[in-house]
C-alpha positions as a Markdown table, in Angstrom:
| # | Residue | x | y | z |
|---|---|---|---|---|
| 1 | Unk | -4.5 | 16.2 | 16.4 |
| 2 | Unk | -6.9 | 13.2 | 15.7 |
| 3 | Unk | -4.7 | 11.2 | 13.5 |
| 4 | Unk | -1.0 | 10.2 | 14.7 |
| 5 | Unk | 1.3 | 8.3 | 12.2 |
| 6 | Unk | 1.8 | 5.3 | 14.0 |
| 7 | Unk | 5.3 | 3.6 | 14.7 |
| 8 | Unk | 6.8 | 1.0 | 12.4 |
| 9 | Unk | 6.8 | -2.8 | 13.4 |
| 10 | Unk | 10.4 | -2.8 | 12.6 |
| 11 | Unk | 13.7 | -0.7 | 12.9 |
| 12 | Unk | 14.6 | 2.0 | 10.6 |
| 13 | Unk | 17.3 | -0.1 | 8.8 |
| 14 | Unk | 15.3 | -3.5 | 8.6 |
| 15 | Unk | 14.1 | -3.7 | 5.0 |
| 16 | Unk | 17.5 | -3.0 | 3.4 |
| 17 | Unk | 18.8 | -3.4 | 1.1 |
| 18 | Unk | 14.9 | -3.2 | -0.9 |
| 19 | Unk | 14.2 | -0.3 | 1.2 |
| 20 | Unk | 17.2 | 1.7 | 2.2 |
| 21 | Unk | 17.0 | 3.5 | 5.8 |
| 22 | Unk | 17.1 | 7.2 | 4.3 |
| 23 | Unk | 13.9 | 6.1 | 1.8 |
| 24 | Unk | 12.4 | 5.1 | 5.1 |
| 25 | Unk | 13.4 | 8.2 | 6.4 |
| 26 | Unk | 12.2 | 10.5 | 4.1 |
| 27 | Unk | 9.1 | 8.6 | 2.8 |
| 28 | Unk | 7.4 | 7.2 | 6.0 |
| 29 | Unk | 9.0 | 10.0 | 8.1 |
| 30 | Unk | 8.4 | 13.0 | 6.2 |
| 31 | Unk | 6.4 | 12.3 | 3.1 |
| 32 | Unk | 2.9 | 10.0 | 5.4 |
| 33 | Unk | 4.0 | 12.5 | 8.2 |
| 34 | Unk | 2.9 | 15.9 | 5.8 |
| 35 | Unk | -0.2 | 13.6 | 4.9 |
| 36 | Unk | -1.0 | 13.1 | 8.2 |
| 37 | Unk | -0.3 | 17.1 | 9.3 |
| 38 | Unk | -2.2 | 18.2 | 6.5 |
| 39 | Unk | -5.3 | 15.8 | 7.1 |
| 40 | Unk | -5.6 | 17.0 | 10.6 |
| 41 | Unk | -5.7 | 20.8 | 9.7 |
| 42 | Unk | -8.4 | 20.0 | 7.0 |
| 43 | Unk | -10.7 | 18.5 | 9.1 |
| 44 | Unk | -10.1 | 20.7 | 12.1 |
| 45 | Unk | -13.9 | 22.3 | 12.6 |
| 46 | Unk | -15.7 | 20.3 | 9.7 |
| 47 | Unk | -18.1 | 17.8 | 9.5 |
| 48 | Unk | -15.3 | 15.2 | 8.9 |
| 49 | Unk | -13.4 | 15.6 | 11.9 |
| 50 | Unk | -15.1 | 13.0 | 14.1 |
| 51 | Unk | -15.2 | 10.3 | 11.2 |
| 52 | Unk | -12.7 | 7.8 | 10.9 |
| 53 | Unk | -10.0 | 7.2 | 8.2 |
| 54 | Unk | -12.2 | 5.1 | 5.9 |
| 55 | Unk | -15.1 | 7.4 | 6.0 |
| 56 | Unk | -13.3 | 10.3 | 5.5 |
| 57 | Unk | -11.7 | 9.2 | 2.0 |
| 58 | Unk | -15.2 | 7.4 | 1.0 |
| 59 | Unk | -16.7 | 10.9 | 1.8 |
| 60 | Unk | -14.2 | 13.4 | 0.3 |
| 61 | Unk | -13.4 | 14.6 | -2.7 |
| 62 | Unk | -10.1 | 17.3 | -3.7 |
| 63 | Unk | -7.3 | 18.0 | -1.4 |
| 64 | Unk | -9.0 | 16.2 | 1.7 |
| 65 | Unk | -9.4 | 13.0 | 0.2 |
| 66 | Unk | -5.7 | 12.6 | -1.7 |
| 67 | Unk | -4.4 | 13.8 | 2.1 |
| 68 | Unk | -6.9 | 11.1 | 3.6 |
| 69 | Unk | -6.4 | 8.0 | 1.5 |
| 70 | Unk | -2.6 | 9.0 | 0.9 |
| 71 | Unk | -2.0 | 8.7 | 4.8 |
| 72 | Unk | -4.1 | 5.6 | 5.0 |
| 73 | Unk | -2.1 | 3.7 | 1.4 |
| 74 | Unk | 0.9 | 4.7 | 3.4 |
| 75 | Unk | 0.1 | 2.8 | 6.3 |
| 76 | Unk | -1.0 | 0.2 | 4.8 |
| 77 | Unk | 2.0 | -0.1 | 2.6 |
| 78 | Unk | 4.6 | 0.2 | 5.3 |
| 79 | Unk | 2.8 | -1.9 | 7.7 |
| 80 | Unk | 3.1 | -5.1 | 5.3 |
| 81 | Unk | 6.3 | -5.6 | 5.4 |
| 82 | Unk | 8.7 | -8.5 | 7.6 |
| 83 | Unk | 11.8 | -8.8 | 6.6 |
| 84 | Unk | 11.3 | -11.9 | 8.8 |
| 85 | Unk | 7.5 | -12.6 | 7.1 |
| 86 | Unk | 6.4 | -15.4 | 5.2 |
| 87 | Unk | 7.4 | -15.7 | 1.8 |
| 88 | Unk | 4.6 | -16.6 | 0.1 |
| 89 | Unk | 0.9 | -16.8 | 0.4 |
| 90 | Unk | -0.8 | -20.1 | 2.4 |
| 91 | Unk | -4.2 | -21.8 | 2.7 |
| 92 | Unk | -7.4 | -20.2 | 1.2 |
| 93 | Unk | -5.6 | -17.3 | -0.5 |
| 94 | Unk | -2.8 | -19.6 | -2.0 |
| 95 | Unk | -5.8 | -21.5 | -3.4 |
| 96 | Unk | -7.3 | -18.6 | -4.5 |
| 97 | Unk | -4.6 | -17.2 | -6.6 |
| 98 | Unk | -3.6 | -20.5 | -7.8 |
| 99 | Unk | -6.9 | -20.8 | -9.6 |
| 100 | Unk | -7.3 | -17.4 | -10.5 |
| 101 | Unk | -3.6 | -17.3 | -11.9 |
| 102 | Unk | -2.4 | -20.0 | -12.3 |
| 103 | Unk | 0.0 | -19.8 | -9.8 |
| 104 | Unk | 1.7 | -17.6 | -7.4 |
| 105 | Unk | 5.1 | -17.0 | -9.7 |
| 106 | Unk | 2.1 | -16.1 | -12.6 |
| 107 | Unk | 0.9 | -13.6 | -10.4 |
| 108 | Unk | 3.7 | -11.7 | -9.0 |
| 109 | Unk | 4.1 | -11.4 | -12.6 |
| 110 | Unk | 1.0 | -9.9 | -13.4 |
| 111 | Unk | 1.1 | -7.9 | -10.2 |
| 112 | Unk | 4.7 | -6.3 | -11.6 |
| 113 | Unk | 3.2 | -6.1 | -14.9 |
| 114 | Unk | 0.5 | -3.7 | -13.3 |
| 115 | Unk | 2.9 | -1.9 | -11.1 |
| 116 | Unk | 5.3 | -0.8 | -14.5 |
| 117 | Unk | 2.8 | -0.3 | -16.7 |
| 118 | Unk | 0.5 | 2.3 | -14.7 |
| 119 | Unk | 1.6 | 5.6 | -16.2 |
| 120 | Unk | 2.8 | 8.1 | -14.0 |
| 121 | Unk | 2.4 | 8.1 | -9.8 |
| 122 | Unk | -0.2 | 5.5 | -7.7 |
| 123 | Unk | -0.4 | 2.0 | -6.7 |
| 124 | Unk | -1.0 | -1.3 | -7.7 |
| 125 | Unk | -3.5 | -3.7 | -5.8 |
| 126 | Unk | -4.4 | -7.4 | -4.4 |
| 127 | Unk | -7.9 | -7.0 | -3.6 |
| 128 | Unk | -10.6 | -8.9 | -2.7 |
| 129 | Unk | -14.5 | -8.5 | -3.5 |
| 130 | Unk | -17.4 | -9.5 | -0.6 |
| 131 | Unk | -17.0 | -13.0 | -2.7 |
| 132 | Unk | -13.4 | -13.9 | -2.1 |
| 133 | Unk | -12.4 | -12.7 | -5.8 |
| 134 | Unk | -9.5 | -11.1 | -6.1 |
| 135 | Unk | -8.5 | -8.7 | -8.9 |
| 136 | Unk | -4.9 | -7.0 | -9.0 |
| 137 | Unk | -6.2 | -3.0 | -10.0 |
| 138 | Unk | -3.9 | 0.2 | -10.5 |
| 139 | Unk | -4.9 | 3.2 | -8.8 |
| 140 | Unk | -3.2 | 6.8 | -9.9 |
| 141 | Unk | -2.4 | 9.3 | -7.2 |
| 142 | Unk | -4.4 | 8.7 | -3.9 |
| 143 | Unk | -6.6 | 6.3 | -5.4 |
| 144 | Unk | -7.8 | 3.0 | -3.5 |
| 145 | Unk | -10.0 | 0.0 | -3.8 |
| 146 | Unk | -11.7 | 1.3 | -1.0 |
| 147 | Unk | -13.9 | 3.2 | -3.6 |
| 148 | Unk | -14.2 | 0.4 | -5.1 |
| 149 | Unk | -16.3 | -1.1 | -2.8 |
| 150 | Unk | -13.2 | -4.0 | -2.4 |
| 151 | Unk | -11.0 | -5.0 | 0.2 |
| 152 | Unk | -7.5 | -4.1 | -0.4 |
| 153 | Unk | -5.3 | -7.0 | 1.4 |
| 154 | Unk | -1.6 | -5.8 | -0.7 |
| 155 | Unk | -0.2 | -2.9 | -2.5 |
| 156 | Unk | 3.0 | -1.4 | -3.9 |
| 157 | Unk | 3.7 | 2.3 | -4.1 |
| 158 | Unk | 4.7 | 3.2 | -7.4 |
| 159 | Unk | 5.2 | 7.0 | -7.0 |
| 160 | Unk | 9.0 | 8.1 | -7.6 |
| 161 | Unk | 9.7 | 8.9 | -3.7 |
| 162 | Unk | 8.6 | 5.1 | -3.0 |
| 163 | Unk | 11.4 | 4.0 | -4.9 |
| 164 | Unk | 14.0 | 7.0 | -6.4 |
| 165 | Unk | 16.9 | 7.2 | -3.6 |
| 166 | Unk | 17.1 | 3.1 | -3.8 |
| 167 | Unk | 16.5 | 2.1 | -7.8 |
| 168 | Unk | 16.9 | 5.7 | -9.6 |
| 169 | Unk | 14.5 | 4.9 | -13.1 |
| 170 | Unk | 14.1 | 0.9 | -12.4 |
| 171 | Unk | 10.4 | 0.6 | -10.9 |
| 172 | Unk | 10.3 | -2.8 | -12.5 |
| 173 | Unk | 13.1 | -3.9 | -10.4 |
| 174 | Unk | 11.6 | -2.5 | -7.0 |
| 175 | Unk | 8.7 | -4.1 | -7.9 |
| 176 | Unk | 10.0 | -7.2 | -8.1 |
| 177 | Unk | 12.5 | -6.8 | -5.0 |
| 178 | Unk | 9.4 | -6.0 | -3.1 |
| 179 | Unk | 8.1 | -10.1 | -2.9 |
| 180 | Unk | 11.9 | -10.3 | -0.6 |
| 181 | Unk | 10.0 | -8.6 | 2.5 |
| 182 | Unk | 6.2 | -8.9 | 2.1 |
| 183 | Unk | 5.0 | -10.6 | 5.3 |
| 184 | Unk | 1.7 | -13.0 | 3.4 |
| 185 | Unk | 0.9 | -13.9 | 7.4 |
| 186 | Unk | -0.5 | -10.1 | 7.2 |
| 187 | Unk | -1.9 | -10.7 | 3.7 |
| 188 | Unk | -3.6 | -13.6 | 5.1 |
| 189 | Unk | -4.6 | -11.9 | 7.7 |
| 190 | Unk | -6.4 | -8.9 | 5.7 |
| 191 | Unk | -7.9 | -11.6 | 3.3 |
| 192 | Unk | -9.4 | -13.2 | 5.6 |
């Protein structure tokens, strides 16, 4: 297999009570893990099999690229969390949101405004352009900035198994428990 689904910076149970252990469980462990599996058996013998992640999803189109970018959101997803992290956002990206929001409480609410009002299943986006703009986007289903020629430095999942087991119907509230655990060192980091 080329691609393995890596191991989480943190135990199981470390993001409750915003992430329960059994939505861990079933959306990192079984839900990225099909993505993965299926990924692998799709490129098997193609012309995609030696490319890596990125490529792949700016390449494909259908069933390979929703398996491809849905394994790489995942990751990305998962892996910016610290229930330890830094609270909010510092230096250059502080000062970037500042002017371009107002201010950080302005744009976690913009941010939460995008994540309830996208209809149906996919994300909502922090990302950054070759310039240092940022622009908060919604993406249904497996879709990513990446496409978009921008750099995504922080998304929330907003399809049901992201959230179901923990809030039932209340995205609007995950979405706004989510700011309790996102490490902005790792923002930082991907803004950078």
């Amino acid at each position: 297999m080329k691609f393995t689904q890596p191991k989480l910076p943190y135990a199981q149970d470390a993001l409750a009570p915003i992430i329960s252990p059994t939505t861990i469980e079933y959306h990192y462990g079984k839900h990225e893990r099909a993505y993965i599996d299926t990924l692998n058996k799709l490129i098997e013998g193609t012309e995609y099999e030696d490319m890596p992640l990125e490529e792949i999803i700016l390449k494909s189109d259908g069933k390979l690229f929703n398996n491809a970018a849905q394994a790489w959101n995942h990751i990305f997803y998962f892996f910016q969390f610290n229930p330890d992290g830094m609270k909010e956002p510092s230096g250059k990206l502080r000062e970037k949101i500042d002017e371009q929001f107002g201010s950080f409480d302005e744009f976690k609410k913009k941010f939460e405004e995008a994540g309830t009002t996208l209809f149906g299943s996919g994300w909502v986006w922090l990302s950054a352009d070759t310039d240092g703009t940022l622009f908060i986007t919604q993406s249904q289903n497996a879709g990513t900035p990446l496409t978009q020629n921008l750099r995504p430095l922080l998304t929330f999942d907003v399809w049901e198994h992201a959230y179901y087991l923990d809030y039932q119907n209340l995205r609007g509230e995950y979405l706004h428990n989510l700011w309790d655990i996102v490490d902005w060192n790792i923002i930082e980091r991907r803004y950078i």
